[in-house]
Backbone bond lengths (Angstrom), bond angles and torsions (degrees), N, CA, C in turn:
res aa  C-N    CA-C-N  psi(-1)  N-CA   C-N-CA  omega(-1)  CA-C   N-CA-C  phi
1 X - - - 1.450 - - 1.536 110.99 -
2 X 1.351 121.29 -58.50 1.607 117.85 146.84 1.160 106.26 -17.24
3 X 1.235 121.46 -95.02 1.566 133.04 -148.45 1.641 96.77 -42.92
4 X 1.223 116.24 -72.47 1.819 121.21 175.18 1.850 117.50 -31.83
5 X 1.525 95.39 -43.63 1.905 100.03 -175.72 1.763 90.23 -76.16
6 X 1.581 124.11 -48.07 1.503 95.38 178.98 1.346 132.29 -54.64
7 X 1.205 121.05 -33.51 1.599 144.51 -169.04 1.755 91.88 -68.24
8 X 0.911 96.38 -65.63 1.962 96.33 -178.85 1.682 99.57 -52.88
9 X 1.127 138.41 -56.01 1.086 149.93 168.84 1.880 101.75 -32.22
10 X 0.405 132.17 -54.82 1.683 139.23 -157.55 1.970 91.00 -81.09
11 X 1.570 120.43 -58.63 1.139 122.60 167.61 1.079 113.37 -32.71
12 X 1.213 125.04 -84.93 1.609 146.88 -125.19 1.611 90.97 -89.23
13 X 1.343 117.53 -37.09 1.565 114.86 171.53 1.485 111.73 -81.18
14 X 1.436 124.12 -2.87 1.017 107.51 172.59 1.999 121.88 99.99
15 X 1.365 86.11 -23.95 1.098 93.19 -160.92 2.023 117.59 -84.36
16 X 1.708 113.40 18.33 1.183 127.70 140.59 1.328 96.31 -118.06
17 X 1.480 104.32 153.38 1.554 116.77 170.79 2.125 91.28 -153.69
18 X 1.448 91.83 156.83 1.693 92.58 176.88 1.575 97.99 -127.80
19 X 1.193 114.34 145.74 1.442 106.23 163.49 1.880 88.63 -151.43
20 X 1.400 88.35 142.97 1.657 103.57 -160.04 1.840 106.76 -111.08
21 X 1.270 89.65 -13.51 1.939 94.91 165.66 1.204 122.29 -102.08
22 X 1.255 117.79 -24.21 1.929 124.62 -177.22 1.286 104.79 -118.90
23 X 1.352 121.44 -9.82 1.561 108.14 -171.84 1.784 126.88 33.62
24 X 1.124 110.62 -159.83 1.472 120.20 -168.70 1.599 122.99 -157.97
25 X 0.942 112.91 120.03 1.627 130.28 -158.28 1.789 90.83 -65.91
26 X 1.287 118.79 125.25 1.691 133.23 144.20 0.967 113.57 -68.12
27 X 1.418 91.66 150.95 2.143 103.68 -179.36 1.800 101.51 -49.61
28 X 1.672 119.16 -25.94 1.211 116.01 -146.72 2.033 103.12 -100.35
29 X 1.381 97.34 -16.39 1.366 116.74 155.13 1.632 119.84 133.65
30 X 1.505 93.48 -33.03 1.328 117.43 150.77 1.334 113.82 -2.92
31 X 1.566 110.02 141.84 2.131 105.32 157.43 1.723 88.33 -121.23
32 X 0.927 80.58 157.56 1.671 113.44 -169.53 1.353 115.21 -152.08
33 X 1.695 117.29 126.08 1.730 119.55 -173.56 1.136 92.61 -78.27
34 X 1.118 136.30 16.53 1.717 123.51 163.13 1.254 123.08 -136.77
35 X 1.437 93.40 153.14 1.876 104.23 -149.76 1.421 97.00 -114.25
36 X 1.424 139.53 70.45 1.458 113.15 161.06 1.647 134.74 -89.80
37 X 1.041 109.75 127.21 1.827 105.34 -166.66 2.031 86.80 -127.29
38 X 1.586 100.71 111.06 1.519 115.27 -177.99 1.616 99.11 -81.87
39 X 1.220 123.16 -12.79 1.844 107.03 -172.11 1.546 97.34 -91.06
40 X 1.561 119.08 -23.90 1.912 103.76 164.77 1.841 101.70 -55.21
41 X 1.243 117.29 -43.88 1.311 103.40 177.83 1.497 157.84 -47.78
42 X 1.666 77.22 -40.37 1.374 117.25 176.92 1.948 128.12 -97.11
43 X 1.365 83.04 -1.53 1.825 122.74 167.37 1.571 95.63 -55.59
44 X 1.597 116.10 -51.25 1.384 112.81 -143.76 1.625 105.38 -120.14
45 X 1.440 112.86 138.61 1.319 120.45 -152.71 2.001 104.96 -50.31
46 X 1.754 88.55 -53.30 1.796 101.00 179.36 1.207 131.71 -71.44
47 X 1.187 134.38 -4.62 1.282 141.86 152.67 1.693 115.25 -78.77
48 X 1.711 118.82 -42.30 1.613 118.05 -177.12 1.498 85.00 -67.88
49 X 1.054 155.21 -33.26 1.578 148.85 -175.71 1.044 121.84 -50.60
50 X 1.768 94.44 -47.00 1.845 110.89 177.40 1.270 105.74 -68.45
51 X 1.390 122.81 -37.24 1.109 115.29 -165.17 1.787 115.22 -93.83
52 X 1.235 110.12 -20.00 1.496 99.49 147.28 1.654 142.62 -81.09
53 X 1.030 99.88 -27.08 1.657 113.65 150.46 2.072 115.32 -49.46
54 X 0.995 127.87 -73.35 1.109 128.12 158.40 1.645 112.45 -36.55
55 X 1.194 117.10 -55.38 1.407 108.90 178.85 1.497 114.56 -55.69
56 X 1.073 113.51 -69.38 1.449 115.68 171.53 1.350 113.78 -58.68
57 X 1.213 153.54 -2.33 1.656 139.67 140.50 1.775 106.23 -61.74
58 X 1.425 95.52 -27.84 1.750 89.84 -172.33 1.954 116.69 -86.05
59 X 1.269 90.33 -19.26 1.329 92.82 -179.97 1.248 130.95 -126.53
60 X 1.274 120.14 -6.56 1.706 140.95 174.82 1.800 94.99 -52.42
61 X 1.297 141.81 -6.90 1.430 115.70 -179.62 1.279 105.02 -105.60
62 X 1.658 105.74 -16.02 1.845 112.82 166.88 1.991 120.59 -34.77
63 X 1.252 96.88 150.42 1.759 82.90 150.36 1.244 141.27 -103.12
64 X 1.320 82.65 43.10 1.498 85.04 -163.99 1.896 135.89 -61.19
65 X 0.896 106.80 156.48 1.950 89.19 176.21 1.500 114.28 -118.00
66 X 1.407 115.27 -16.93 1.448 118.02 177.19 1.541 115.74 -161.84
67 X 1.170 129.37 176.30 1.868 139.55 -134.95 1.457 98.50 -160.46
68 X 1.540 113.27 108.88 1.359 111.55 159.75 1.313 107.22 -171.56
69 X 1.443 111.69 157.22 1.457 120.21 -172.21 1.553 111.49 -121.17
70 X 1.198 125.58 -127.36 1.405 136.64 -171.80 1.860 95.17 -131.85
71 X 1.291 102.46 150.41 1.604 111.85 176.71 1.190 114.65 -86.00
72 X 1.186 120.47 118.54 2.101 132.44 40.17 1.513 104.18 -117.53
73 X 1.252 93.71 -43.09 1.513 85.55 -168.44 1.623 138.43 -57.37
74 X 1.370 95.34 -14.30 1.447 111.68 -169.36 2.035 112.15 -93.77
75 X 1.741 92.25 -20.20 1.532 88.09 163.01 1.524 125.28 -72.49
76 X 1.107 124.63 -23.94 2.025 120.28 -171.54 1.747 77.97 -83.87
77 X 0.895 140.25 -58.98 1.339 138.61 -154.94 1.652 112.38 -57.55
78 X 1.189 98.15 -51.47 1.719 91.34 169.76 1.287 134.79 -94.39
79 X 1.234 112.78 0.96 1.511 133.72 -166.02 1.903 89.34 -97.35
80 X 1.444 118.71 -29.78 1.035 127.61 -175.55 1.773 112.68 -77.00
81 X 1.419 96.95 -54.47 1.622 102.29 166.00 1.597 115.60 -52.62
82 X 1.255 86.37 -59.28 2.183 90.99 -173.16 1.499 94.20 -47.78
83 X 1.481 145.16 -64.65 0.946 138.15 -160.19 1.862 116.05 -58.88
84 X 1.200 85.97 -51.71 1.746 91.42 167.28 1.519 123.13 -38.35
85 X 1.605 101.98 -52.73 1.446 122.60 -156.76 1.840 90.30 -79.01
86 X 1.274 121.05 -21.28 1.411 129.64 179.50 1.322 127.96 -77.96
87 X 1.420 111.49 -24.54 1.508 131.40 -175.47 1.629 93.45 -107.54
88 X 0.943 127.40 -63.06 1.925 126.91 157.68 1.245 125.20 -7.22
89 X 1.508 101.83 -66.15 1.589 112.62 175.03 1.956 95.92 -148.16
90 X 1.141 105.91 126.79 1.396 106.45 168.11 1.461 116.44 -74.50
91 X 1.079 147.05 -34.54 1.123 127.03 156.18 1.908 126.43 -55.50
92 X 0.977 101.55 1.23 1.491 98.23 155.05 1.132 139.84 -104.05
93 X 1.317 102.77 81.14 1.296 120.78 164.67 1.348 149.82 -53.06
94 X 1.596 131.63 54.43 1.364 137.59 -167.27 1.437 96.24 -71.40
95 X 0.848 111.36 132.49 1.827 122.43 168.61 2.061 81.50 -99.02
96 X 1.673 82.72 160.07 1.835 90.39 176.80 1.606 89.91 -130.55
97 X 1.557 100.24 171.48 1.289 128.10 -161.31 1.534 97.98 -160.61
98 X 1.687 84.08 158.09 1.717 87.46 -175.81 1.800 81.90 -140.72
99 X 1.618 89.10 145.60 1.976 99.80 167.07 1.875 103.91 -106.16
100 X 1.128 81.27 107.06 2.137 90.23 164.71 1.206 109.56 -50.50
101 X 1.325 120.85 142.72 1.726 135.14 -175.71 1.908 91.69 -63.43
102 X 1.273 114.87 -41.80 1.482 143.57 -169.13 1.488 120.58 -125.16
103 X 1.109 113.93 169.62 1.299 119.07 179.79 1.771 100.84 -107.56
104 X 1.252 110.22 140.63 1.521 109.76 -153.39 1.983 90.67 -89.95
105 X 1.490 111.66 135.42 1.928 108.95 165.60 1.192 112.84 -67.23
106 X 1.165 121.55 46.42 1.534 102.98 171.00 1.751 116.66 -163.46
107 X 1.211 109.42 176.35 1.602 79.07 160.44 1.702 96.40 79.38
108 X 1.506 100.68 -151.86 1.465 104.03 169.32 1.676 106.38 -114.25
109 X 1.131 115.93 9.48 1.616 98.46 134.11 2.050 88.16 105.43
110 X 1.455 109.36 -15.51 1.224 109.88 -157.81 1.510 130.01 -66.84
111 X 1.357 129.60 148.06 1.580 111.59 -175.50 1.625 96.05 -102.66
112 X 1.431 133.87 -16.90 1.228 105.35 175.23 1.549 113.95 -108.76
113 X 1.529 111.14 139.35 1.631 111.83 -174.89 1.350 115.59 -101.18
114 X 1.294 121.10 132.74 1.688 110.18 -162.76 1.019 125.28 146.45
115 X 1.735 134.47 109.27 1.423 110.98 -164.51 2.392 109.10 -77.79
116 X 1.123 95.92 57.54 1.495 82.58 179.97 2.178 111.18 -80.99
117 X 1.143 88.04 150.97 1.744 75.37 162.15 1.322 139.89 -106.84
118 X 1.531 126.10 168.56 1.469 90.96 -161.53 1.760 107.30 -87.56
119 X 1.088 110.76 -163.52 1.501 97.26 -143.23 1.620 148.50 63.80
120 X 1.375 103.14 -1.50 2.100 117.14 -176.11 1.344 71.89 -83.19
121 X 1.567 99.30 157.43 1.030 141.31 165.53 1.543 112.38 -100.77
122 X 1.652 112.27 116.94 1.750 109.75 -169.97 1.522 100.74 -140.82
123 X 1.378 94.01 170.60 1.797 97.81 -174.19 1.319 97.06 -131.00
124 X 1.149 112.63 129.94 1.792 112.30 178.26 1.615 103.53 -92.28
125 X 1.387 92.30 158.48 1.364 88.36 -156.32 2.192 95.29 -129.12
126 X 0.966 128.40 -171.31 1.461 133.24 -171.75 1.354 110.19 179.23
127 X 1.560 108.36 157.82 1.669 110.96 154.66 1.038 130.71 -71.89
128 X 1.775 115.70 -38.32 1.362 99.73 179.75 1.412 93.50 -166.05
129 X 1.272 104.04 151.84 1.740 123.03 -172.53 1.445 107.29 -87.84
130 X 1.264 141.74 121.37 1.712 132.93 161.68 1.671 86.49 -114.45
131 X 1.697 113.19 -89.03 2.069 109.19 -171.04 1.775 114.50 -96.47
132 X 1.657 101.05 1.93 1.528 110.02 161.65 1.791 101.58 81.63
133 X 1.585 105.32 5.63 1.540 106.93 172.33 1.261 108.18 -64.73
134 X 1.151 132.88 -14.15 1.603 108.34 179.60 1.524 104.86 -84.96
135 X 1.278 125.23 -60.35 1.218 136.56 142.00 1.491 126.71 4.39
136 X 0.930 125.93 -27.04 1.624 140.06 -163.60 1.803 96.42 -141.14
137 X 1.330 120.15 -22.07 1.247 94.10 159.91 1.726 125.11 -114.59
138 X 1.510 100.74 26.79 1.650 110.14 166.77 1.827 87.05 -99.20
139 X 1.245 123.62 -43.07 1.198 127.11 -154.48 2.097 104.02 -57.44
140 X 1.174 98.23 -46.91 1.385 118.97 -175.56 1.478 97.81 -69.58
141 X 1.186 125.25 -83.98 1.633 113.13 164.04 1.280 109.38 -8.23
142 X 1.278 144.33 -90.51 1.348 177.27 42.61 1.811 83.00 122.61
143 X 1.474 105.54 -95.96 0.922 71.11 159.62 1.734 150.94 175.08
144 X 1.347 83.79 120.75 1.718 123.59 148.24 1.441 117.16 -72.96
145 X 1.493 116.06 -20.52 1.293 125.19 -174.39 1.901 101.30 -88.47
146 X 1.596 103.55 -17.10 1.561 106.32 175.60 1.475 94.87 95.45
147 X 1.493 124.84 20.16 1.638 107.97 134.74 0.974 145.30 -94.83
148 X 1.437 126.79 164.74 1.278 139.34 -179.08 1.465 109.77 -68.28
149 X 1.402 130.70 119.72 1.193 130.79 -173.73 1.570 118.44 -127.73
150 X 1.581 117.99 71.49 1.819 107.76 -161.85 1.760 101.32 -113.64
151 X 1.508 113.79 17.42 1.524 99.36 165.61 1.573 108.26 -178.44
152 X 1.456 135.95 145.83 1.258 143.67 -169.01 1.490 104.51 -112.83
153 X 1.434 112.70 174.73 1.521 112.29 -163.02 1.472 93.84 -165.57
154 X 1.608 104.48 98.97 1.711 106.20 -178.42 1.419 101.86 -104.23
155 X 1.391 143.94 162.13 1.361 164.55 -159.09 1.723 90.55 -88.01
156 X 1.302 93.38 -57.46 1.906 108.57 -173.31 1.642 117.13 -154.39
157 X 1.801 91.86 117.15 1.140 102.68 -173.90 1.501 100.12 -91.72
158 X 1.599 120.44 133.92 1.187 144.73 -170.09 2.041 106.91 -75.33
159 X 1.336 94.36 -25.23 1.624 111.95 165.07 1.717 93.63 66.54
160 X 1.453 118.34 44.93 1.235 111.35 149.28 1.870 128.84 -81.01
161 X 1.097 132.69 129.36 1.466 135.72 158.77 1.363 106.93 -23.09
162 X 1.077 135.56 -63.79 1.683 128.96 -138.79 1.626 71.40 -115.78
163 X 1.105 143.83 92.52 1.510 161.30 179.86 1.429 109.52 -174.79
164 X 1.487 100.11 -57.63 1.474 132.66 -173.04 1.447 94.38 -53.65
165 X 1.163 115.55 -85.74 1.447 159.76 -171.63 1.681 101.73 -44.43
166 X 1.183 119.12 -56.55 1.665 104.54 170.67 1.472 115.15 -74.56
167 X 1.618 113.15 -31.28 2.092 88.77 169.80 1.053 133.35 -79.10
168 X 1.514 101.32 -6.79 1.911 126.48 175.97 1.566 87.93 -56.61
169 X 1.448 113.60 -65.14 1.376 114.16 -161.02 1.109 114.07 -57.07
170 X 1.226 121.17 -40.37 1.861 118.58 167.81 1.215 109.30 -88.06
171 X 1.255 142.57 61.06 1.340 144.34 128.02 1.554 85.48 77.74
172 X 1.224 144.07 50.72 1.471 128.09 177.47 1.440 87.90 -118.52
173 X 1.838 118.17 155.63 1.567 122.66 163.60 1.391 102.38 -141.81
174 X 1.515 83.26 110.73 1.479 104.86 -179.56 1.619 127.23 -53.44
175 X 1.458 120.52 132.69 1.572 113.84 169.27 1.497 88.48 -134.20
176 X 1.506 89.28 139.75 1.019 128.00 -177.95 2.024 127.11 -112.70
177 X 1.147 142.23 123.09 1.077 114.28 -176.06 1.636 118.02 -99.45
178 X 1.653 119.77 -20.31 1.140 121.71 130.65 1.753 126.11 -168.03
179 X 1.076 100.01 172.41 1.312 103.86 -166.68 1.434 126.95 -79.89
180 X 1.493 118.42 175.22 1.595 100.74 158.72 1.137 136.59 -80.90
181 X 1.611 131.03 2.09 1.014 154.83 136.09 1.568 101.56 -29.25
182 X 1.080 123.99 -82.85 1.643 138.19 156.58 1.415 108.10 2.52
183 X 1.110 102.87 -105.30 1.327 109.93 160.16 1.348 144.64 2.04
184 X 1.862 87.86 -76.97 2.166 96.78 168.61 1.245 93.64 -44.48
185 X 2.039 115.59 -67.24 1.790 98.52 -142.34 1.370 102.17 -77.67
186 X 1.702 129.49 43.34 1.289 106.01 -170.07 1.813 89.43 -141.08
187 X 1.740 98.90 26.19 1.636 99.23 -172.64 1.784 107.34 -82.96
188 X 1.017 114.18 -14.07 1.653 115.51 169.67 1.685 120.48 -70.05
189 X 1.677 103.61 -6.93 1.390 110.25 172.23 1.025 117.62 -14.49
190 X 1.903 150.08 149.67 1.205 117.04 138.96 1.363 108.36 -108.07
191 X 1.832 117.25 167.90 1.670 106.02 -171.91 1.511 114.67 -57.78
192 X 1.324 100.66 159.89 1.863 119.14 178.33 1.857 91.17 -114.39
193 X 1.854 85.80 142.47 1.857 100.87 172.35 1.402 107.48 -60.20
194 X 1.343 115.90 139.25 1.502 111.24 153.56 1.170 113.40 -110.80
């Protein structure tokens, strides 16, 4: 029932759209008839709900100790889970973290933000999977910083092969809450009140 109220959620906000003659440019350069943008999603109080609820059914048996992705997108997203997973069960404690695109000149220079230590065990997390490069480069950050890194958790996996296939290779196991598969058969949505 989740899974169905997110899917309508993604519609009705707009935030999949297909267009099969002009397509839509990827971060990676790509056009693609599909448009997903997770921060319209995550814009709105009842959908980041859905989507931390789902997260935490998917990952609450992990061991995990902390939640972070790459900047921007990956802060509302895990800051959203940890909080969920906090009001859920109080002993779950995710501390969050963020991976810098860069390492900042100043300061102490650092790319990961967050009091985690090294050795926690964390799951990086994203909006959405297409070749899983963002993914693999919070993961590597992650850790170099001396964390434990054995699985990722995208909003929507784009269900490309060579996505799959490079976090396979680094020991990553993907969760996903849904796909673009999802999506297509879920384009008859009709809108939900906000």
């Amino acid at each position: 029932m989740i899974t169905a109220q997110l899917i309508q959620a993604f519609h009705s906000t707009r935030a999949y759209q297909e267009d099969h003659d002009r397509g839509f440019r990827l971060a990676s350069g790509r056009i693609s008839p599909y448009y997903i943008d997770c921060r319209i999603v995550l814009s709105h109080p009842r959908p980041r709900q859905l989507v931390a609820a789902l997260a935490y059914e998917r990952i609450k048996h992990l061991e995990v100790q902390a939640i972070g992705g790459l900047e921007i997108g990956a802060i509302p997203l895990a800051t959203t889970i940890s909080d969920f997973g906090y009001r859920a069960l109080p002993q779950c404690e995710w501390s969050t973290f963020v991976v810098r695109k860069q390492s900042k000149d100043h300061g102490l220079g650092k790319l990961i933000e967050g009091d985690i230590p090294r050795g926690a065990r964390a799951l990086i997390v994203d909006d959405v999977m297409t070749t899983g490069g963002s993914l693999l480069k919070a993961t590597h950050a992650a850790r170099t910083a001396g964390l434990v890194v054995t699985h990722a958790l995208v909003i929507v996996d784009r269900q490309e092969a060579s996505g799959h296939d490079a976090l396979r290779r680094e020991g990553i196991e993907l969760i996903s809450l849904l796909t673009l598969a999802d999506l297509r058969a879920g384009s008859s949505c009709k809108p939900i009140d906000r």
